[in-house]
N, C-alpha and C positions, 0 to 999 in steps of 0.2 A: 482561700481559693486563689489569689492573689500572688500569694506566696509561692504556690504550686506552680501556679502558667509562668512567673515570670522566669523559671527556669526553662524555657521552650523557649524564649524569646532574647533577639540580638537586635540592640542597638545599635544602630547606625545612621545613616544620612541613606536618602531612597538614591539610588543611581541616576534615576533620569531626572528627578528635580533638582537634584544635589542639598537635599533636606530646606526649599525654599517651601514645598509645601502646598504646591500647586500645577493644577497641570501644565503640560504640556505644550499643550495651544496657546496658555495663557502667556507661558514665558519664551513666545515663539513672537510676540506682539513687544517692538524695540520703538523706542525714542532716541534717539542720540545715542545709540548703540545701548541703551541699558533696559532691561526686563522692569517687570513691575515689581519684581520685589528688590532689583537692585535700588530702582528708582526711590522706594520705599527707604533705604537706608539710608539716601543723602542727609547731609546736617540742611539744617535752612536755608545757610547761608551760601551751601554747594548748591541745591536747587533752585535759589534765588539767582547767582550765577547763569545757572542752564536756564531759566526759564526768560531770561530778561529781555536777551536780545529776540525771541520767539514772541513775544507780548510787545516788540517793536517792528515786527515784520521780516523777520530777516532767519525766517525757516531754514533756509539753506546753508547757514554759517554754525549752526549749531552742534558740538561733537560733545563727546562723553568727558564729563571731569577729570580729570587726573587722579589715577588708581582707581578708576570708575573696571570694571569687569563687564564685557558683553559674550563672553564668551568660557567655557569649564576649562580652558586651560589659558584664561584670564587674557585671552585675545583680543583685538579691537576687531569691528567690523569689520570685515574682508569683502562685503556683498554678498554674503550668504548666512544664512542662520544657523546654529550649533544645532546638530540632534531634528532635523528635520525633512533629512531626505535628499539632500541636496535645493530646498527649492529657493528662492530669493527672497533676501530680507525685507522690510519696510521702507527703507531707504535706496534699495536697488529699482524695488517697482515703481516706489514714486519720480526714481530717476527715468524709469521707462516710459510712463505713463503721466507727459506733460499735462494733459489735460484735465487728468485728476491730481496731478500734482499744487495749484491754486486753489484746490477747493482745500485739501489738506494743509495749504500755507493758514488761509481763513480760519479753520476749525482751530490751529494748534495754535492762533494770533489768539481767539476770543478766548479759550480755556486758558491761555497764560495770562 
């Protein structure tokens, strides 16, 4: 049976996740410009990096690794998210919305 379907069927990478294997929403949600399954691919020592100065308070100085990818045509964040309609990234809003921006500094101090 196996043998049968897999001749219907092509391999490839899905277009909108770019074969990351999750939705949408999910890789529309940025840290330091990287999605969660980029973030997923850091070595330790790259994430040890990002996360260091964020577990010492300093939210706002933090940017994506070198060769880090936030974007399918390997972009840095612009203030907008790839594939989302045009709306504004994580790091636009939180720049808009100083008053939630401190609670966000706090959450992303205690989780690093």
């Amino acid at each position: 049976m196996k043998k049968r379907v897999s001749q219907y069927i092509i391999g490839r990478d899905c277009p909108i996740c770019d074969g990351k294997r999750l939705k949408r929403e999910a890789l529309m949600v940025k840290f330091a410009g990287l999605d969660i399954a980029e973030f997923g691919d850091l070595t330790v020592l790259k994430l040890k990096d990002l996360m260091m100065p964020v577990a010492h308070g300093a939210y706002g100085t933090v940017s994506a690794p070198s060769g880090a990818c936030s974007g399918k045509s390997g972009s840095r964040c612009s203030g907008r998210t790839t594939g989302c309609g045009g709306r504004l990234c994580a790091q636009e809003r939180a720049r808009r919305t100083p008053n939630l921006f401190d609670e966000k500094r706090i959450a992303a101090q205690r989780l690093a």
